[in-house]
C-alpha positions as CSV (number, residue, x, y, z in Angstrom):
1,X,-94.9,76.2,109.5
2,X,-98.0,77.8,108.4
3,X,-99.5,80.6,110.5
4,X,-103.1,80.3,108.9
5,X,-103.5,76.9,109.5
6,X,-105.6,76.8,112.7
7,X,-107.5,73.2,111.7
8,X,-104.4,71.0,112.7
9,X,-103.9,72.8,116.8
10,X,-107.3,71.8,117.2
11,X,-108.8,75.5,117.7
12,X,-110.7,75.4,114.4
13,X,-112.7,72.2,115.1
14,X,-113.3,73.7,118.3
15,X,-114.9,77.1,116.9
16,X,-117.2,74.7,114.5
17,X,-118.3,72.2,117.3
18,X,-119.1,74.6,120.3
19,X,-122.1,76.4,118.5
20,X,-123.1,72.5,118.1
21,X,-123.0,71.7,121.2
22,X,-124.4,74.7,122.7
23,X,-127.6,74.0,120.0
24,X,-127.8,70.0,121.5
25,X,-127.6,71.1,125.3
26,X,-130.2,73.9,124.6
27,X,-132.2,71.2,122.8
28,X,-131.7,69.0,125.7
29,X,-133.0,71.1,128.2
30,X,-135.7,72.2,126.1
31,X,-136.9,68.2,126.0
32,X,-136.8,67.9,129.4
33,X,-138.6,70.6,130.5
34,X,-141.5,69.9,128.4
35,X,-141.4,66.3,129.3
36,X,-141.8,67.2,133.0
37,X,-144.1,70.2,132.1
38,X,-146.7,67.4,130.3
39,X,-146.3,64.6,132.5
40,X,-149.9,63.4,134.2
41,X,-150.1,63.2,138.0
42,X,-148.5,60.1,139.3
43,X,-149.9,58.6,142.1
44,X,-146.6,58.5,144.0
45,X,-145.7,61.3,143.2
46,X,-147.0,62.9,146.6
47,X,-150.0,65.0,145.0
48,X,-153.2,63.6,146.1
49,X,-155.4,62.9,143.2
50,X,-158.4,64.5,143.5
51,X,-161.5,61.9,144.0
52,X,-164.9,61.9,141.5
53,X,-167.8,62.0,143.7
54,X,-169.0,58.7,142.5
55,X,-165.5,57.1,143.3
56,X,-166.1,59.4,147.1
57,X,-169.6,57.8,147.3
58,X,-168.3,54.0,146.1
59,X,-165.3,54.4,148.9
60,X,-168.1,55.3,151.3
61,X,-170.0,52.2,150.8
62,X,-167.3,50.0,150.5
63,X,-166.1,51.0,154.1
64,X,-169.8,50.3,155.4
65,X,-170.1,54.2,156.1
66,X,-173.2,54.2,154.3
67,X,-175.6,51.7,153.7
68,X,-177.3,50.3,150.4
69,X,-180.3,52.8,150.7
70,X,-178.2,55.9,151.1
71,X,-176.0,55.0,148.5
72,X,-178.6,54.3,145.9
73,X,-179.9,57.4,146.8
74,X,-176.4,58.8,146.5
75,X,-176.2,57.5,143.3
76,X,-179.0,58.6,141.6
77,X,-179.0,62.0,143.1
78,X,-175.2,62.0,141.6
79,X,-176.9,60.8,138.2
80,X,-179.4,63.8,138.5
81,X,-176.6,66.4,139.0
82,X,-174.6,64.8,136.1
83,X,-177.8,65.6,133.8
84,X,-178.1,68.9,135.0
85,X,-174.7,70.1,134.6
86,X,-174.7,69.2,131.1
């Protein structure tokens, strides 16, 4: 029996392929993280998506909360404030 032969109890393929596998879990872990870290809002995700005031104003007048006149004034005054900000 050889003493120096540690490749056939199975120790020596064991010494090679742990460093591996530590690198591949690491890796791993590293993928996911940055796949949750760059994922967009989802809608069910349970964070309200914040609303644009022209979608606010268009829900508005959809409901009937406002009528034609107040939401073309709305609008334009939205379409003023859009000009400005630029």
């Amino acid at each position: 029996m050889m003493y120096g032969d540690d490749w056939g109890s199975g120790w020596g393929w064991m010494m090679v392929l742990m460093p591996v596998l530590w690198i591949a879990l690491t890796a791993v872990i590293v993928w996911a993280v940055l796949k949750v870290a760059r994922r967009p809002a989802d809608p069910g995700s349970g964070e309200p998506q914040r609303e644009t005031p022209q979608e606010i104003l268009d829900r508005r007048f959809a409901s009937g909360e406002i009528d034609a006149d107040a939401y073309t004034q709305a609008k334009v005054h939205l379409a003023s404030q859009d000009v400005h900000s630029h």
